[in-house]
DSSP file (Angstrom, degrees, kcal/mol; ACC not computed):
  #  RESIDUE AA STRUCTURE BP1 BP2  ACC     N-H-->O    O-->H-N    N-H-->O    O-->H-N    TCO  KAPPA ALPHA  PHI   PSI    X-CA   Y-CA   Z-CA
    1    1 A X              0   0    0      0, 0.0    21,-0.2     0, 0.0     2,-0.1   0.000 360.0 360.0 360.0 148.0   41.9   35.0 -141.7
    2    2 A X        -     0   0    0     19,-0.1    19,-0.3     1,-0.1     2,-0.1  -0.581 360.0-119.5 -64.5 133.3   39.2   32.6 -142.6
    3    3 A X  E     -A   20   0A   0     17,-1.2    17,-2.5    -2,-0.1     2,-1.0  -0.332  17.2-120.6 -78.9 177.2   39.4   30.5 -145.9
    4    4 A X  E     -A   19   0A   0     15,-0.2    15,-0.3    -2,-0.1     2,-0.2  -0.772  31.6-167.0 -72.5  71.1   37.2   30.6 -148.3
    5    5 A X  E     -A   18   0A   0     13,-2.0    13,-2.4    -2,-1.0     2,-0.3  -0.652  19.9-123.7 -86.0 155.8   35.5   27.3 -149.2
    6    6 A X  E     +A   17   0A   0     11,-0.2     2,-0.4    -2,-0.2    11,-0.2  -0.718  33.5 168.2 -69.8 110.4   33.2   25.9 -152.2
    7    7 A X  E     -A   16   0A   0      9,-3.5     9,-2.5    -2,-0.3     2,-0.1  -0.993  23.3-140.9-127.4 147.5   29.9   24.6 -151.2
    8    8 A X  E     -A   15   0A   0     -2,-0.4     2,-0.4     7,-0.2     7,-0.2  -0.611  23.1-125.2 -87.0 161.4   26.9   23.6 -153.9
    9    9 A X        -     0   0    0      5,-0.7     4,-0.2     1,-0.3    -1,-0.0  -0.777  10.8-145.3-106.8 166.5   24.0   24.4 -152.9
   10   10 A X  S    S+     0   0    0     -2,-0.4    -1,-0.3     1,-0.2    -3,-0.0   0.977  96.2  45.5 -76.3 -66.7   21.8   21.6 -153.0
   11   11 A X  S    S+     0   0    0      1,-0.2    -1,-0.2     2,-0.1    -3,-0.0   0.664 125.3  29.1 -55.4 -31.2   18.6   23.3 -153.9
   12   12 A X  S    S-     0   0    0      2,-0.2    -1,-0.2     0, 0.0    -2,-0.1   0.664  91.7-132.2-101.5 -34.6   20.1   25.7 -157.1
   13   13 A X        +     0   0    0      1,-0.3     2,-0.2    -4,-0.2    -3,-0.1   0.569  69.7 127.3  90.6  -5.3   22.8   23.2 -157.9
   14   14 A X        -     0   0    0     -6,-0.1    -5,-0.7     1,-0.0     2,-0.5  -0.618  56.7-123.0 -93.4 165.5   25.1   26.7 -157.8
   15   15 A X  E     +A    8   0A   0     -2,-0.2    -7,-0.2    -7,-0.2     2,-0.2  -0.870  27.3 176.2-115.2 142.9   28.4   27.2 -155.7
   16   16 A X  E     -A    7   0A   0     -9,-2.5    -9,-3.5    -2,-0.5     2,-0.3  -0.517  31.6-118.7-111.9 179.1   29.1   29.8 -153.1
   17   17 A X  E     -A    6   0A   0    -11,-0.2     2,-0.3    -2,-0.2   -11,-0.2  -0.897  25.4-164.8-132.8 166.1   31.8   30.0 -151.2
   18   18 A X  E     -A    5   0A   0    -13,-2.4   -13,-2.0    -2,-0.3     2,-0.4  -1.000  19.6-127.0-137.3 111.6   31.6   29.8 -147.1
   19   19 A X  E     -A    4   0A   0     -2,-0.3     2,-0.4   -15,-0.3   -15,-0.2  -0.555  21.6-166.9 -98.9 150.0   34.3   30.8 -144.8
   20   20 A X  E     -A    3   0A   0    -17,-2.5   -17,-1.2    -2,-0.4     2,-0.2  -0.992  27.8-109.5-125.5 131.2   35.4   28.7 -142.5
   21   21 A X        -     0   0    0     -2,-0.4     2,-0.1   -19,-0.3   -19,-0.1  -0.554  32.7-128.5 -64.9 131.2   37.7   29.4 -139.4
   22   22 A X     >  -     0   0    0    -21,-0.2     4,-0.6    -2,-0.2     5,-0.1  -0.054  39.8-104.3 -88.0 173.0   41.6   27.7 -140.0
   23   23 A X  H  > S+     0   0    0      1,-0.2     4,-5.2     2,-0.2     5,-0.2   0.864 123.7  60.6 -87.5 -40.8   42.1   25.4 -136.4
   24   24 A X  H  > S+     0   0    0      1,-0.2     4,-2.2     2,-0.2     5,-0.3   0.974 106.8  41.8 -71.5 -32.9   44.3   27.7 -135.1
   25   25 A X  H  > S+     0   0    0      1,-0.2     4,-3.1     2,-0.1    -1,-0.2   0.870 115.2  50.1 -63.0 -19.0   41.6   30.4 -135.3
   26   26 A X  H  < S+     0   0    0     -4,-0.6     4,-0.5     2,-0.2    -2,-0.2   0.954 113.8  49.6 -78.3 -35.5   38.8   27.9 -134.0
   27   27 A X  H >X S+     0   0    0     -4,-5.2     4,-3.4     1,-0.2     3,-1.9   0.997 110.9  47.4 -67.0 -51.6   41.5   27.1 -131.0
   28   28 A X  H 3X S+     0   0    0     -4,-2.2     4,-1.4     1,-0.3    -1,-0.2   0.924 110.9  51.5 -48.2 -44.1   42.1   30.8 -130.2
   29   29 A X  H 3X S+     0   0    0     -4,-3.1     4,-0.7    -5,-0.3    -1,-0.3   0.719 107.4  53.0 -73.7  15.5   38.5   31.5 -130.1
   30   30 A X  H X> S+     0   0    0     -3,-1.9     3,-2.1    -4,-0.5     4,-1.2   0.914 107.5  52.1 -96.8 -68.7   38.0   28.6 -127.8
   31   31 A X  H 3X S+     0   0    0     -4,-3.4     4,-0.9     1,-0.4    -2,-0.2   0.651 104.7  56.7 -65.5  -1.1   40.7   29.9 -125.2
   32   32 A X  H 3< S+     0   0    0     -4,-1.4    -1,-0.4    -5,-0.4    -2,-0.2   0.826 104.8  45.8-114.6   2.9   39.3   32.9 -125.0
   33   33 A X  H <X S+     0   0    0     -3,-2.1     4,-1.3    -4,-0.7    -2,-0.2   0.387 115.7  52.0 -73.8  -8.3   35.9   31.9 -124.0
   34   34 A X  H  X S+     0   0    0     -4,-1.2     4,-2.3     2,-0.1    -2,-0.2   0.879 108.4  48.4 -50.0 -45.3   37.6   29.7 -121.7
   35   35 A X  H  X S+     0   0    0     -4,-0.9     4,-0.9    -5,-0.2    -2,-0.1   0.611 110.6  47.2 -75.1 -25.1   39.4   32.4 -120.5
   36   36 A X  H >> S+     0   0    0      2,-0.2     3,-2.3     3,-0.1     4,-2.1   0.927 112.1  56.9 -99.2 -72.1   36.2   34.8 -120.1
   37   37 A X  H 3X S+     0   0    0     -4,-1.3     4,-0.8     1,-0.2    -2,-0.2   0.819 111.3  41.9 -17.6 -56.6   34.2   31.4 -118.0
   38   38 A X  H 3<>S+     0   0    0     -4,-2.3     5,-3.0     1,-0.2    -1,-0.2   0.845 107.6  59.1 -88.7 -19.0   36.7   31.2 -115.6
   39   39 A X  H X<5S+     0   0    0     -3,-2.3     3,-6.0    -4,-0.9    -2,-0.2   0.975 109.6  48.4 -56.7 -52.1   37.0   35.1 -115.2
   40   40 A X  H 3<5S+     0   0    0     -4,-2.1    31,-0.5     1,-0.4    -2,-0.2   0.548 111.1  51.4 -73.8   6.4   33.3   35.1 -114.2
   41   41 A X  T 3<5S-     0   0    0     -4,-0.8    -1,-0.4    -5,-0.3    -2,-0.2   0.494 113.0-120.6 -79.8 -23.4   34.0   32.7 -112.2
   42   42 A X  T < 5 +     0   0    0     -3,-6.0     2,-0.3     1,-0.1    -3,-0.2   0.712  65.1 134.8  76.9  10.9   36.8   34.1 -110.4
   43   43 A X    >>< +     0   0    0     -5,-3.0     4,-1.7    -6,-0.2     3,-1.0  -0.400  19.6 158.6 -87.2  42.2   39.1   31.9 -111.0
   44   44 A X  H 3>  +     0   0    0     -2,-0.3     4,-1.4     1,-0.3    -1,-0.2   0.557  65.9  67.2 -24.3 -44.0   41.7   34.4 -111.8
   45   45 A X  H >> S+     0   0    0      1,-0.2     4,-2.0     2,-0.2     3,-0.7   0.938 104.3  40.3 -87.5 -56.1   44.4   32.2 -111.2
   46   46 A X  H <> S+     0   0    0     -3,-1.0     4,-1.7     1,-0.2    -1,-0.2   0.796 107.4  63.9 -78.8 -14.7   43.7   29.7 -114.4
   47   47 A X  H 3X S+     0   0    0     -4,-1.7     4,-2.7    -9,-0.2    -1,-0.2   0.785  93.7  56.2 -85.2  -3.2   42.9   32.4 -116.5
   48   48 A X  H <X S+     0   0    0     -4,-1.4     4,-1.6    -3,-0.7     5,-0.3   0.969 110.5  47.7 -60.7 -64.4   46.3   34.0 -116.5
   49   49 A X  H  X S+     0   0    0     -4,-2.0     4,-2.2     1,-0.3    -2,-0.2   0.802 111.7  49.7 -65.0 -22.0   47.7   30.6 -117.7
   50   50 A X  H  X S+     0   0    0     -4,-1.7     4,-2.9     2,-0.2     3,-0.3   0.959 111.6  48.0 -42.7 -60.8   44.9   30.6 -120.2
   51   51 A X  H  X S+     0   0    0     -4,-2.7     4,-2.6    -3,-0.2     5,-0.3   0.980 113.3  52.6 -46.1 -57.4   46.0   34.3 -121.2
   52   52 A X  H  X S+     0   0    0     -4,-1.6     4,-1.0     1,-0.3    -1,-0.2   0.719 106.3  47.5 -64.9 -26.7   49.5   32.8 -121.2
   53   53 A X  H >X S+     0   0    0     -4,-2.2     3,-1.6    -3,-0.3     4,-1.0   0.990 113.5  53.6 -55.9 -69.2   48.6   30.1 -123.5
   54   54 A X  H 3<>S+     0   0    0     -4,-2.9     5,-1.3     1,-0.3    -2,-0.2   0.740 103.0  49.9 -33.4 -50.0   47.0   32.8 -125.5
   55   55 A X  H ><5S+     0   0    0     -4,-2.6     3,-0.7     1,-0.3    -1,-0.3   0.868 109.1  56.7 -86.4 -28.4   49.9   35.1 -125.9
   56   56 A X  H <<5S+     0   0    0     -3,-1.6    -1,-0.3    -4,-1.0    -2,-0.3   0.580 100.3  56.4 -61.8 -17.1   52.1   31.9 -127.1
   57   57 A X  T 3<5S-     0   0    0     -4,-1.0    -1,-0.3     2,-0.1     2,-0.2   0.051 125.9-113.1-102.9  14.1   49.6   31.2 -130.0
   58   58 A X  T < 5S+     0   0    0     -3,-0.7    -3,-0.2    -5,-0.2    -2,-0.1   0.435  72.4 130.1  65.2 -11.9   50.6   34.9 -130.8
   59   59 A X      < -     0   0    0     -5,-1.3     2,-0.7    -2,-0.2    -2,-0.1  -0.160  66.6 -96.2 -81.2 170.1   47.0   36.4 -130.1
   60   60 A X        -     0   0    0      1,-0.2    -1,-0.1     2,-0.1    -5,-0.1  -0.880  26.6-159.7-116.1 142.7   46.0   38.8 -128.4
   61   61 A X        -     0   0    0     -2,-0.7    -1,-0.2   -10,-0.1    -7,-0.1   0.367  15.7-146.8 -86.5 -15.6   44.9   38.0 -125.0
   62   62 A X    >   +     0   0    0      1,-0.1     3,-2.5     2,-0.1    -2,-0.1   0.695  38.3 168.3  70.1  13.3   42.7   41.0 -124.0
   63   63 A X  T 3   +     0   0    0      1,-0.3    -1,-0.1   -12,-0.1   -12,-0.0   0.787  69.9  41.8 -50.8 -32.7   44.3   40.0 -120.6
   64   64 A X  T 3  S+     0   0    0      2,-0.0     2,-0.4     0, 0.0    -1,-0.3   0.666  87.6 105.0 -85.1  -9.0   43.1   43.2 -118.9
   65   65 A X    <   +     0   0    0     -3,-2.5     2,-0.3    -4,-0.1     0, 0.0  -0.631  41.2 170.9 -77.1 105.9   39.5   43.2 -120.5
   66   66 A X        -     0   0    0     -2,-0.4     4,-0.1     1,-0.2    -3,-0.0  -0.735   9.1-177.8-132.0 103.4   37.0   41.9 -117.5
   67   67 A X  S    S+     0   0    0     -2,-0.3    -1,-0.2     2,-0.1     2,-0.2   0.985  73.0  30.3 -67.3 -61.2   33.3   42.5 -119.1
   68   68 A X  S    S-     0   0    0      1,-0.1     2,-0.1     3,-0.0    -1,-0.0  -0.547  90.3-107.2-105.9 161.0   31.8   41.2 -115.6
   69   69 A X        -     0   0    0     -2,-0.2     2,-0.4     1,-0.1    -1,-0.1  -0.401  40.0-101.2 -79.8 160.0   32.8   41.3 -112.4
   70   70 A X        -     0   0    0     -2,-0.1     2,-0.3    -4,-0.1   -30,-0.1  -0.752  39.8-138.1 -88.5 137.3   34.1   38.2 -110.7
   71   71 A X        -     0   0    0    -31,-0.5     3,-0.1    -2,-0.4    -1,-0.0  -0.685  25.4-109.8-114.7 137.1   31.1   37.3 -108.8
   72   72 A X        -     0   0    0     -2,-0.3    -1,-0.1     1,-0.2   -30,-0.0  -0.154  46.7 -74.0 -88.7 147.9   32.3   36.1 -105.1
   73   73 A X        -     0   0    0    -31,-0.1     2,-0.2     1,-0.1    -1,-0.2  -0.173  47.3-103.2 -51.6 147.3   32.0   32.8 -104.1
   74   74 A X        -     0   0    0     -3,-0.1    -1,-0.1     1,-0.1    -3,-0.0  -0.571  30.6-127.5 -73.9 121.6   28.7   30.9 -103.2
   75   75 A X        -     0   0    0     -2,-0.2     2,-0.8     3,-0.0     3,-0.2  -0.196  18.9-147.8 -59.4 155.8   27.9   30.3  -99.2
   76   76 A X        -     0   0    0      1,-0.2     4,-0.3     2,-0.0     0, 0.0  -0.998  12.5-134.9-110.4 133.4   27.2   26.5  -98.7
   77   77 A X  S    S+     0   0    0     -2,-0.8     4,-0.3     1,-0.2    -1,-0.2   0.983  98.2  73.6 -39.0 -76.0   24.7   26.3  -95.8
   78   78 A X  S >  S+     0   0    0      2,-0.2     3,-3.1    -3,-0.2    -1,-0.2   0.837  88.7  54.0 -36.0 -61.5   26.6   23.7  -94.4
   79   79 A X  T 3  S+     0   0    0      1,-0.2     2,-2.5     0, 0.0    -2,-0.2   0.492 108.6  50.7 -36.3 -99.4   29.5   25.9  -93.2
   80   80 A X  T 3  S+     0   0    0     -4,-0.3     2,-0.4     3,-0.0    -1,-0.2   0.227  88.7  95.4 -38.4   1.3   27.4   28.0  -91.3
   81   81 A X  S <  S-     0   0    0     -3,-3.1     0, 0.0    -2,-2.5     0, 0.0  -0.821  80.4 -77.4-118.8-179.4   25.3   25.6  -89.2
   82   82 A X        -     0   0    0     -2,-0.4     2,-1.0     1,-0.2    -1,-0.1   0.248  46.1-106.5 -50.8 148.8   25.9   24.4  -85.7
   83   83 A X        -     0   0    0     -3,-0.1    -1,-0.2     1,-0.0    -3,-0.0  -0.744  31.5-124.2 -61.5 100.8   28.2   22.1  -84.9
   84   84 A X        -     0   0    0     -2,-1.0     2,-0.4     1,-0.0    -1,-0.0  -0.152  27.1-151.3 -52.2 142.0   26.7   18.3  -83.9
   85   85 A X        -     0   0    0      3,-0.0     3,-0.1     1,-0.0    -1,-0.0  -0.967  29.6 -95.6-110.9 141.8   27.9   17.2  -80.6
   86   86 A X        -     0   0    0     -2,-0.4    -1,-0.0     1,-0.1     0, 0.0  -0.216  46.6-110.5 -32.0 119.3   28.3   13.9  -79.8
   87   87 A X        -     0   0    0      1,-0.1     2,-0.5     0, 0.0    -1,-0.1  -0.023  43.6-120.6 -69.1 147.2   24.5   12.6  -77.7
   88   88 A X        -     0   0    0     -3,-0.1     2,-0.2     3,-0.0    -1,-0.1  -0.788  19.9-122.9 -99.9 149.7   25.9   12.1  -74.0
   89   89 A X        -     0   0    0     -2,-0.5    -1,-0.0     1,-0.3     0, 0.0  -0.530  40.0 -87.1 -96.9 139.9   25.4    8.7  -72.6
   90   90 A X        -     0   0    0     -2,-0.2     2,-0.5     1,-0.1    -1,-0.3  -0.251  54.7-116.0 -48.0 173.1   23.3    8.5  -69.3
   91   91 A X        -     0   0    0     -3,-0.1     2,-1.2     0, 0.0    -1,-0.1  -0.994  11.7-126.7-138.9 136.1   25.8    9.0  -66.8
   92   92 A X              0   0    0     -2,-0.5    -2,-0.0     1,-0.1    -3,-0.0  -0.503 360.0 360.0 -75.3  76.4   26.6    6.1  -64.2
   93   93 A X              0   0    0     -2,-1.2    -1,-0.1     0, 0.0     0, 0.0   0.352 360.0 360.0 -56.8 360.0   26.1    7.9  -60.5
């Protein structure tokens, strides 16, 4: 749960109070937008151990939850063009 903090305000000189996320909440929500980046990435494989981090910090890991689909890897041009061959040398008749 968040605490509660005191802040003045500058301009009234009165105090409110401001919640602030405890570190272990600030960490969990950080792994789990890790978690969600490297789903949409497709990187399945490091966001289990993220989930697994996750489920050791006690949270809950939403580990079935995939808002987007993992979006398939990008072609690189390069693969797909021709091989260079080595230029042939006149040849000595």
């Amino acid at each position: 749960m968040p605490e509660q903090v005191p802040v003045r305000s500058v301009r009234t000189g009165g105090i409110d109070h401001m919640q602030v996320d405890t570190p272990e909440e600030a960490r969990i929500a950080a792994l789990r937008r890790e978690r969600q980046g490297y789903l949409q990435r497709g990187l399945d494989d490091r966001a289990r151990q993220v989930a697994a981090e996750l489920r050791r910090l006690g949270a809950e890991d939403g580990e079935g939850e995939r808002s987007t689909p993992a979006t398939p890897p990008l072609e690189d041009a390069a693969d797909r063009r021709p091989k260079q061959r080595a230029a042939r040398r006149g040849s000595a008749k």
